[in-house]
Structures are given as structure tokens and as C-alpha cells.
matplotlib code that plots the C-alpha trace (Angstrom):
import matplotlib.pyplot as plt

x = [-3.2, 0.3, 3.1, 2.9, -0.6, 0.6, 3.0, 0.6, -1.5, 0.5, 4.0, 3.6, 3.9, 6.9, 10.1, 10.9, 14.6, 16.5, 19.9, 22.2, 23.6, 27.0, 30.0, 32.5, 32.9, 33.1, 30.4, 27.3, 26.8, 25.5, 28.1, 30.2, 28.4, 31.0, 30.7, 27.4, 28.5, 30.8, 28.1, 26.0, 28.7, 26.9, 23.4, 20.4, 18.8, 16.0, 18.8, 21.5, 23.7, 21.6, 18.3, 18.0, 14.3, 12.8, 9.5, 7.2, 8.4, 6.9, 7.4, 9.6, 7.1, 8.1, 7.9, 4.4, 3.2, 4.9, 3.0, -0.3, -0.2, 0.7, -1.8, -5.0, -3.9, -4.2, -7.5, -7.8, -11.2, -11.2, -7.6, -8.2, -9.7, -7.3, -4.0, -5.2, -4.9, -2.0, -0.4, -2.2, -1.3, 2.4, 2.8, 1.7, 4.4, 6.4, 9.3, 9.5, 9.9, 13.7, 13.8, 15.5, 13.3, 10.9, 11.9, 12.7, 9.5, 8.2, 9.9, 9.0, 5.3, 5.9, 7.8, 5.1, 2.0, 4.4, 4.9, 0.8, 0.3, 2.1, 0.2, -3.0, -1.7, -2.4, -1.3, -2.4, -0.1, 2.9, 2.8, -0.6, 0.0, 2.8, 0.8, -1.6, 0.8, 2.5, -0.7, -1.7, 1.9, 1.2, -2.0, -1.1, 1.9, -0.4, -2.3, -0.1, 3.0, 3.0, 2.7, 5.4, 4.9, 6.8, 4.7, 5.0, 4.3, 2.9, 2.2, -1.1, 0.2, 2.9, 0.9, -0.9, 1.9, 3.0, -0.6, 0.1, 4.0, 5.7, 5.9, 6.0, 8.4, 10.5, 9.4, 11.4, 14.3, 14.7, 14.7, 17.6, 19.2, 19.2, 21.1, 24.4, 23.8, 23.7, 25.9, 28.5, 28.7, 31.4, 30.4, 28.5, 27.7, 29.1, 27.7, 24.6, 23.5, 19.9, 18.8, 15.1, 14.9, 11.0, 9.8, 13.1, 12.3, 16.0, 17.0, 14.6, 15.8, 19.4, 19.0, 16.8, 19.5, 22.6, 21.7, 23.2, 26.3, 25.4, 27.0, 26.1, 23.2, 22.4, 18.8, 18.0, 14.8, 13.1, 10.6, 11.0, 7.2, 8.4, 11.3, 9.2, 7.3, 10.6, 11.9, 8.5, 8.6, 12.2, 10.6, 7.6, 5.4, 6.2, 8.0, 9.4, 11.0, 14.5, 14.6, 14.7, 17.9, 20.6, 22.8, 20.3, 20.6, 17.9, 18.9, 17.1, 20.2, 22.3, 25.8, 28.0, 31.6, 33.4, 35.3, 33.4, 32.3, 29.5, 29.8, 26.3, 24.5, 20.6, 18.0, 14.2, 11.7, 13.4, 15.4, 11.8, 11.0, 13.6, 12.5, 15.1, 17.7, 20.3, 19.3, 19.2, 22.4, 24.5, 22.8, 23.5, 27.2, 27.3, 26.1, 28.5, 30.8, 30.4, 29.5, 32.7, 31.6, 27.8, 25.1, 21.9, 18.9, 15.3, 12.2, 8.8, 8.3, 7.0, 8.7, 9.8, 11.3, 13.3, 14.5, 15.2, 18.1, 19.0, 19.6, 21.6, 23.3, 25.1, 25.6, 28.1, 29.4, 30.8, 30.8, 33.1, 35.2, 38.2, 39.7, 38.7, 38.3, 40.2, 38.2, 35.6, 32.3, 30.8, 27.1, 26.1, 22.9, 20.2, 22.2, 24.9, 26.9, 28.0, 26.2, 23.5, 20.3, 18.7, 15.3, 15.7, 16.4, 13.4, 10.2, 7.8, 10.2, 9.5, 10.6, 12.9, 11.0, 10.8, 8.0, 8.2, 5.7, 4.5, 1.9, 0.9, -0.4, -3.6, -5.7, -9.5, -9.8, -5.8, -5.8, -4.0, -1.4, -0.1, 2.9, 5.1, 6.7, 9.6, 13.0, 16.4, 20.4, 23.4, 26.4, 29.7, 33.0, 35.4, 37.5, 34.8, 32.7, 33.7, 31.7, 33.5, 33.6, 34.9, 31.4, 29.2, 25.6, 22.7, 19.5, 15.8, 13.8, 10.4, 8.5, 10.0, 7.7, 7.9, 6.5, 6.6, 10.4, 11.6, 11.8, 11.4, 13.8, 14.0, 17.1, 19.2, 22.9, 26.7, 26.6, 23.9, 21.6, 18.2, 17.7, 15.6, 17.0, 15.0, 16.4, 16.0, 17.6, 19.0, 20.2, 21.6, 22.0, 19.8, 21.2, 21.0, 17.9, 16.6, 18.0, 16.2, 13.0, 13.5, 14.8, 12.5, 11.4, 14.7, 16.8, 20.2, 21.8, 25.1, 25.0, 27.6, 25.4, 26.6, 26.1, 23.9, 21.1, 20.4, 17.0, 17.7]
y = [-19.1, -18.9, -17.2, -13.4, -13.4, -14.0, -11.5, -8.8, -9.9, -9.6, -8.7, -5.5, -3.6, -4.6, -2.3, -1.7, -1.4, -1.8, -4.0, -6.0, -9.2, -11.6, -12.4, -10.6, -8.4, -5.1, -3.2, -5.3, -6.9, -10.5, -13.2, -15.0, -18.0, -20.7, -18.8, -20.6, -23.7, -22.5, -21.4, -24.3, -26.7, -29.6, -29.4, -28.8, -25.3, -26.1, -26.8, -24.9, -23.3, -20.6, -22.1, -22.1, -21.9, -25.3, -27.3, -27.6, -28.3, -30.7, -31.7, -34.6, -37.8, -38.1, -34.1, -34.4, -37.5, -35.8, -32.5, -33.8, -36.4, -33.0, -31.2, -33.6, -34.5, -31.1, -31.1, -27.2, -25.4, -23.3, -24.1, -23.3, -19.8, -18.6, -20.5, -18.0, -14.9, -15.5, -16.4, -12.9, -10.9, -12.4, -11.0, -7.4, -7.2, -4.3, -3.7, -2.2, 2.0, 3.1, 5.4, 7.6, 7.7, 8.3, 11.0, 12.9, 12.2, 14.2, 17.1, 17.7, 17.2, 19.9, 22.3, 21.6, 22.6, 25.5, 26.8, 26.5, 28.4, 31.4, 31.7, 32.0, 34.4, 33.0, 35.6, 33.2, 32.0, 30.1, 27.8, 26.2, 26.5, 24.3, 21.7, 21.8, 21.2, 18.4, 16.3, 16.9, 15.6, 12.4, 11.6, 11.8, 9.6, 7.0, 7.0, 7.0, 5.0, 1.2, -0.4, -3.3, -6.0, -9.5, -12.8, -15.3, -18.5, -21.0, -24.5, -23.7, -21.0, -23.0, -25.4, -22.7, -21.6, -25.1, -25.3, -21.8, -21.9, -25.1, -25.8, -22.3, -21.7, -25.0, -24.1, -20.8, -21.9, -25.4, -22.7, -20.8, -23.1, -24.8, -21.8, -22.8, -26.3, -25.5, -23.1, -24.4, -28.1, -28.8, -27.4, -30.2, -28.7, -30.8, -27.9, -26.0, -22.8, -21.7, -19.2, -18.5, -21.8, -22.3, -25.8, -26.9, -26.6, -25.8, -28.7, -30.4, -28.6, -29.0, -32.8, -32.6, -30.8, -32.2, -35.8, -36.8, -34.6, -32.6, -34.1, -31.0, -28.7, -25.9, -24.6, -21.6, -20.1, -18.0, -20.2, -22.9, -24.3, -24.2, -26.0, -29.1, -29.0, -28.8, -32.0, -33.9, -33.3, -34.7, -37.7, -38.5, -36.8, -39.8, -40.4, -43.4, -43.7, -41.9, -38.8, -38.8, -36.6, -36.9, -34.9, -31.8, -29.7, -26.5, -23.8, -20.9, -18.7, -17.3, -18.4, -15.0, -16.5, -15.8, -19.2, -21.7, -21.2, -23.2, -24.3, -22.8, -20.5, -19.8, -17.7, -17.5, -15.6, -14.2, -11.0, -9.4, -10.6, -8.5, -5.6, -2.7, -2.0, -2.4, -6.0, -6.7, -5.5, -7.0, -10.7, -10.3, -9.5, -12.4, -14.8, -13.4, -14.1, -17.7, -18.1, -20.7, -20.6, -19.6, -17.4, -17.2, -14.5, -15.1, -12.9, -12.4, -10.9, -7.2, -4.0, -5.0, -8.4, -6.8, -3.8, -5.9, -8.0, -4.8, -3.2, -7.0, -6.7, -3.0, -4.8, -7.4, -5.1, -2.1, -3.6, -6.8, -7.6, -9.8, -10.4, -13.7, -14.3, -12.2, -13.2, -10.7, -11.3, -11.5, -11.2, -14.5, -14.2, -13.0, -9.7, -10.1, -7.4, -6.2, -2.1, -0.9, -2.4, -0.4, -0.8, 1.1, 4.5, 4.0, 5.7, 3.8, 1.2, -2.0, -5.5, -7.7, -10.7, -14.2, -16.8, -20.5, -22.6, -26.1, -28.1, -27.0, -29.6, -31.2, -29.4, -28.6, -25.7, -25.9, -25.5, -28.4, -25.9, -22.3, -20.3, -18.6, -15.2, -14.4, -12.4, -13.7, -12.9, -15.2, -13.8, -16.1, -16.1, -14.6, -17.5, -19.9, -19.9, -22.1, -20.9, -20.1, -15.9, -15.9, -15.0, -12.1, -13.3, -11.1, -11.9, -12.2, -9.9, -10.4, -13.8, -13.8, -12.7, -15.0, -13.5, -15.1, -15.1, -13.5, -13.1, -10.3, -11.1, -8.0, -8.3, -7.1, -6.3, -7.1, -3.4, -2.9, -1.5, -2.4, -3.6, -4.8, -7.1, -8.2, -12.1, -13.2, -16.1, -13.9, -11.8, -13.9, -17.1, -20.0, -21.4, -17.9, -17.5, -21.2, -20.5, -17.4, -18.8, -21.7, -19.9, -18.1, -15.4, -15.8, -17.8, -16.1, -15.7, -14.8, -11.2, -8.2, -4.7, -1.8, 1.4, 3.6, 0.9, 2.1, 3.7, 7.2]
z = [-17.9, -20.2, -19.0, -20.5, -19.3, -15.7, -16.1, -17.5, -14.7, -11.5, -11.6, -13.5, -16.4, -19.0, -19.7, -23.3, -24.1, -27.1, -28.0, -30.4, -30.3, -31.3, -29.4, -28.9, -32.5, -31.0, -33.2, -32.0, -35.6, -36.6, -35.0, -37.2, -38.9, -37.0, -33.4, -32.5, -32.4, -29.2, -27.2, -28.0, -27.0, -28.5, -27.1, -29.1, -29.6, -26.8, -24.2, -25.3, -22.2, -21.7, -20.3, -17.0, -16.6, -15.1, -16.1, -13.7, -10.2, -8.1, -4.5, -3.8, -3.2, 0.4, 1.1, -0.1, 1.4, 4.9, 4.5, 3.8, 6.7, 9.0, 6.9, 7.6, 11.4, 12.2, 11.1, 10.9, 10.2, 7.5, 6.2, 2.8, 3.7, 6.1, 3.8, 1.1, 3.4, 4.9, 1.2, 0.5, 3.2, 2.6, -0.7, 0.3, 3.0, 2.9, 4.6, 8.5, 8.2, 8.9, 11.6, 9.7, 6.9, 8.9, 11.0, 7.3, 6.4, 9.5, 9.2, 5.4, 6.8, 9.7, 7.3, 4.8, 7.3, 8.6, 5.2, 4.8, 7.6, 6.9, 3.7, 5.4, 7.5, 10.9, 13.7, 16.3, 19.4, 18.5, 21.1, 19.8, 16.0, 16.8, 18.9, 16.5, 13.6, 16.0, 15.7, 12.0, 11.4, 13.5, 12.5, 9.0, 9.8, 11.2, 7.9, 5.6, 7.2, 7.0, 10.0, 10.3, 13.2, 13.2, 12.4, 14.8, 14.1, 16.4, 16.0, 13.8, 12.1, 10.6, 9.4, 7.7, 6.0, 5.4, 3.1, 2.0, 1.1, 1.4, -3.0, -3.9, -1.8, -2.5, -6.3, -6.1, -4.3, -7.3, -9.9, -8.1, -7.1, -10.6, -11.9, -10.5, -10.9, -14.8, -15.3, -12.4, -13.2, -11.0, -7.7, -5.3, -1.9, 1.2, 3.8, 3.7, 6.2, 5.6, 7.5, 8.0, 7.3, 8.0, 6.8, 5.7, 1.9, 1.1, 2.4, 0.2, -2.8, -2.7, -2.6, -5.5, -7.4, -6.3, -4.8, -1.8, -1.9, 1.9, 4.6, 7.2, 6.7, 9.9, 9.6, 11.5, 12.4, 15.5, 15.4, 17.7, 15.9, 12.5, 13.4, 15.3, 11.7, 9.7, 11.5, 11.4, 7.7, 7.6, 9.2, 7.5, 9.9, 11.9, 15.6, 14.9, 11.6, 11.2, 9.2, 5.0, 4.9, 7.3, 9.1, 9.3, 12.6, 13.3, 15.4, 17.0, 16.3, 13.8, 14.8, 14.1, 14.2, 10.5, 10.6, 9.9, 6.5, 4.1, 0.3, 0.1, 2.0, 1.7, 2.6, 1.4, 2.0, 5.6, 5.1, 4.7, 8.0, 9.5, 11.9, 10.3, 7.4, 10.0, 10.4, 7.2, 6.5, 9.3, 8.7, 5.3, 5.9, 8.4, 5.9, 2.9, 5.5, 6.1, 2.3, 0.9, -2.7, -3.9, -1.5, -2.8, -1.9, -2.6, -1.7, -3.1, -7.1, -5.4, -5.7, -2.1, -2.6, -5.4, -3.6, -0.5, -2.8, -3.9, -0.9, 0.0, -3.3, -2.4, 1.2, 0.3, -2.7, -1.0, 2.8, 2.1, 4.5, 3.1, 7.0, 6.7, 3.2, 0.6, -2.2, -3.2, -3.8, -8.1, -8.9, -10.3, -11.0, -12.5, -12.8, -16.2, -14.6, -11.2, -12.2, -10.1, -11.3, -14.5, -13.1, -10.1, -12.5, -14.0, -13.2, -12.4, -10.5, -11.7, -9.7, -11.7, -11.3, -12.6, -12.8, -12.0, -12.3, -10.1, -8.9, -5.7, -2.9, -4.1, -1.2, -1.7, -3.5, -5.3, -9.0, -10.8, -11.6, -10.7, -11.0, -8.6, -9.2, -7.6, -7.1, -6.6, -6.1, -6.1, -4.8, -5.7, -4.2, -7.0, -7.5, -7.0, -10.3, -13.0, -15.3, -19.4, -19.0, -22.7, -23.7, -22.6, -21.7, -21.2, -19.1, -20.8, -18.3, -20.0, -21.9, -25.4, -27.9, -31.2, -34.4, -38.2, -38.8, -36.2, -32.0, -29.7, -26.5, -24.3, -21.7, -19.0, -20.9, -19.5, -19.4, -17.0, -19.6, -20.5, -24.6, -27.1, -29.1, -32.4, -33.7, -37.4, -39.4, -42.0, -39.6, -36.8, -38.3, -37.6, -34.3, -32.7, -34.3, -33.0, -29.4, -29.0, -30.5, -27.8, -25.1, -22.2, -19.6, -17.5, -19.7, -20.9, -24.5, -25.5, -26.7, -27.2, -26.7, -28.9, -27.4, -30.2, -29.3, -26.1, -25.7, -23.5]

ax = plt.figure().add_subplot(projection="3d")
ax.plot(x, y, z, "-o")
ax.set_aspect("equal")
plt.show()
């Protein structure tokens, strides 16, 4: 299956929007026939600054090799069966009801069936009408309220979600991951915090994309089982040998103290696991606050992934608190501007997601290959970043649709606006032209929106 087909597929229907493109001109016109050339700083149109997107992703060899050894000891009936319902039953998680919602939601229910009860008329005793409207309004609360209880994982249910998750997960976390590693080519992590840290697959990933730069990574997860399986992993599913990666420690705690911060700070997959939006919040204001230099978010492609980074997003934008670190906190990525997100104003609400594909482990029943859809959020220190800001990059939100002689690239605009923006040779000139026609869903290119674009 190609790409757009797994986005028609399963993460929804597309947004049209409409925009221009160049550098910085001012009147959103074709860029200047020299200006390419700056934003391609010497690499080819297939490779040019803007691509971010990663080949398939495969497991590291000794990851692998660890996971199947755990995988085939365990000797599990039915894994293939009960890996697939989990992965389902995953991916349909919503998020625990706020109290407060909740309680809103009841009255408007009560003064709904209150309201409907005068309009018949009823004369009856007060007293009962309101019992009786007491249990309509709960019984339709338990129908149509989700019903939000905690995983916990034990020592077979992680290996479930080991055959389950382990190279989706670790795919999605490569792909964000590689995002600062290509647009930030200065920053190597010595310290790594990842919390909800499950198999260790973040641990895996940053040594993939930066080498052997950590010197101290803290994992932290509930689960004391998931961490037994996280360390066996690190060893080769063996007792004996010492462990792949060194100098990783798990904890069953979020440490709270501000001063001790880390260069990076993950967490994937876990703020959805959270019992309330007070939770979320204040573990997502702790882990701002031991962020040094880059914190980065990743949840599930759904509606609820996306509006769970959202909701993280608004967290660390209006609750920063600079007692311990004045810098404040920029958007990094995917977003190309620090607005409110453009889909959320849109009706039907669509997830901003992205697609990464990999090769899953070769399990009975696995496909060769399959692709993982996913949301994400880096937050970056102010100061920290040292990416070139002298040109204004937009975000391509959907697969780019090439045509004869020209490219349709819809994308998410420095001025937090949705556009369409339609590439030609003539137009553009032909290395704008080429590095559109090369570039993909989630890639960036340098555009300047003009405002009479903008689709209402």
C-alpha cells in the first residue's frame, strides 16, 4: 500500500488550504532565481534541508535479535492474536473523562430532560420526576461516557506489547528524533530522561541517531515488569553478558526536583496513559522543567494523540516557569509557528499526523512491511536551537501530489494558517520546483504565505 492510500485509509480525511511560496519578498511571489541556492546549501534537490522524513526504519540488529529471543522463550499461546488486539485496542484509546467535563455534561443532560418534561406537561410529584430524571441522566452517562481504566502490565502483558509495539514505537520516536538531528546539527545529547519509558526503545533510538554521545540516560516507568524487559533487552535477553548501552538506570518514579536538568527529554506513547488533565499537565511542566535543550512529545496519529500534544503544547506555552530556567520555551516541530494549531478550528477536527514507515519483527503472521502513523511535538529551549531562522519554512501536512509539470504540496504556514500551494518550473524556478517534486508528507520547504491566499 503507498503512502496517500494509507492516509485515505486510516488517518482521515485531507484538509484543503490554499498558499504561496519564496523567501522573504513580502508579496508572496516567485523567489528570486539566485535565492535557491541558499536554502539548498549545496545538497541535491532529493536531500535538500527540508527533508526530514526517514526510509524505512529498522530495528537495530542486536534490539531484534534481544526481542525475539524474549519473544520465543516466553512461548505465549496465541501471541499473534492477542499482539493484534492489544495494538488495536491501543489505538482506540481515548483519554480518561475530566471531572469537570463531565459534571457539565450532566447538568446539560438533567436541564435537557427537565426542559422535556415541562413540554409534556407532567403535573406529577416533584420529588419522583427528579429521581426519575436522576437515573435517565446516569444511565445515559454510562452509555455514552468512555470508560477510562489504567493498563497494567505484567510480565506477559509486556511481552505482548513488546510483539505489538516495540518497532513502531522505536519507528516513531527515529523519525522525531531525526528532526533535530537534521535541522540541529550541532546538538549531541550527553543526558537523556524518558519517561514512560516501556521497553527502552528511546534509548535505542537516540544511539541510532547520535552514536555513542549519552553518558546518563534515567528511564522511568510504573511498571516494574516493563522495566525487567527493558533491561533484558539492553542485555541480549541474556543474564550473563553486560548490557549493549551503558550507563542506563530505570526508575519507578518521576523525580520532581527542577535542578537537575537533561539535554533531551522524551516521552512516547505515555501522557495518554495518564488518569486526568491535571496529570498531564503537571508531568508535562515537570519535564519542560528538567528539559536543558530539546523535549520531544509523541502519541498515537488519532484525534486523541493530537489533541493530547496540543493540550501539552498550551501547557508549557502559557504555564512556563522561568524560576529555574529563564529561557522560554519555542515550538520546534512539526508546528512552523508558535499559533494555536489551525486544525483544531476546523470542523470536522482532523489529527495532524505523520506516517513512518518500517519493518516490523518477522513474527508469524507480520507483513514484510507496514507503516506507522503518528503525532508529535518538540518543544526547544529558546536559546538552544541552532537552526538558520533567516528563512521561513512551512510544514507539508498531506503526501505531495505530483502532476505533469507541476506539484500540489498542501502545508501548515509560519503564520499558523493552512495553504495550498501549487509548484511549477516557470513559475518557481527549477530547484524549488525539483525540491518540491522530491520532497514528502512531513518534509518542510521554504515558503513566505501572502495573506489574499488564505481559503476563509
Amino acid at each position: 500500500m503507498n503512502m496517500a492510500a494509507f492516509w485515505s485509509r486510516h488517518c482521515g480525511v485531507y484538509v484543503l488550504c490554499q498558499s504561496a511560496r519564496a523567501m522573504c519578498t513580502g508579496h508572496g511571489t516567485a523567489a528570486a532565481a539566485g535565492a535557491p541556492a541558499d536554502f539548498l546549501q549545496g545538497a541535491s534537490y532529493k536531500k535538500h534541508p527540508g527533508v526530514t522524513a526517514l526510509k524505512t526504519v529498522r530495528l537495530p540488529e542486536d534490539l531484534q535479535r534481544g526481542a525475539l529471543s524474549v519473544i520465543h522463550g516466553a512461548a505465549l499461546r496465541e501471541l499473534p492474536e492477542r499482539a493484534r488486539r492489544l495494538s488495536n485496542f491501543l489505538w482506540s484509546r481515548k483519554r480518561a473523562t475530566d471531572e469537570a467535563a463531565l459534571r457539565k455534561k450532566a447538568l446539560d443532560l438533567e436541564k435537557r430532560l427537565l426542559e422535556q418534561e415541562v413540554e409534556k406537561g407532567g403535573d406529577g410529584d416533584r420529588y419522583l420526576t427528579d429521581i426519575r430524571i436522576r437515573k435517565e441522566v446516569l444511565s445515559q452517562l454510562k452509555k455514552t461516557t468512555y470508560h477510562w481504566t489504567p493498563v497494567r502490565y505484567d510480565d506477559e502483558l509486556s511481552i505482548i506489547y513488546l510483539a505489538a509495539r516495540l518497532a513502531g514505537g522505536y519507528a516513531a520516536v527515529r523519525r522525531a528524533l531525526n528532526e533535530i538531528k537534521k535541522r540541529d546539527d550541532l546538538f549531541s545529547p550527553c543526558s537523556l530522561l524518558d519517561f514512560g519509558s516501556g521497553l527502552g526503545t528511546v534509548v535505542w533510538a537516540v544511539h541510532a541517531t547520535w552514536g555513542d554521545t549519552l553518558k546518563e540516560s534515567v528511564c522511568v516507568d510504573s511498571s516494574k515488569a516493563m522495566n525487567t524487559l527493558a533491561e533484558r533487552l539492553l542485555r541480549g535477553d541474556s543474564e550473563t553478558k553486560d548490557p549493549l548501552l551503558k550507563q542506563v538506570y530505570f526508575r519507578q518514579f518521576l523525580p520532581v526536583t527542577p535542578t537537575v536538568q537533561f539535554d533531551l527529554v522524551v516521552s512516547a506513547f505515555a501522557l495518554s496513559e495518564l488518569a486526568s488533565k491535571q496529570e498531564r499537565a503537571e508531568t508535562v511542566l515537570t519535564l519542560w522543567r528538567k528539559t536543558h535543550s530539546y523535549m520531544v512529545l509523541v502519541e498515537n496519529g488519532t484525534k486523541e494523540g493530537h489533541q493530547i500534544l496540543m493540550e501539552a503544547r498550551d501547557t508549557v506555552l502559557k504555564g512556563e516557569d522561568k524560576a529555574y530556567d529563564p529561557r522560554s520555551p519555542f515550538i520546534f516541530a512539526p508546528c512552523a509557528h508558535q499559533f494555536p494549531c489551525p486544525k483544531l478550528a476546523q470542523e470536522p477536527q482532523l489529527p495532524c499526523n505523520y506516517p513512518q514507515a518500517y519493518r516490523p519483527l518477522p513474527l508469524p503472521g507480520n507483513p514484510e512491511h507496514e507503516v506507522e502513523c503518528f503525532s508529535y511535538l518538540v518543544v526547544a529551549r529558546q536559546e538552544t536551537t541552532r537552526e538558520d531562522k533567516s528563512l521561513q519554512w512551512a510544514r507539508l501536512i498531506r503526501p505531495v501530489l505530483r502532476r505533469p509539470r507541476h506539484v500540489h504540496c498542501h502545508v501548515c504556514c509560519p503564520d499558523g494558517k493552512l495553504r495550498h500551494l501549487v509548484v511549477t518550473d516557470k513559475r518557481n524556478g527549477r530547484a524549488m520546483y525539483r525540491c518540491a517534486r522530491s520532497s514528502d508528507y512531513g518534509d518542510r520547504l521554504p515558503l513566505l504565505q501572502s495573506e489574499d491566499e488564505s481559503l476563509p
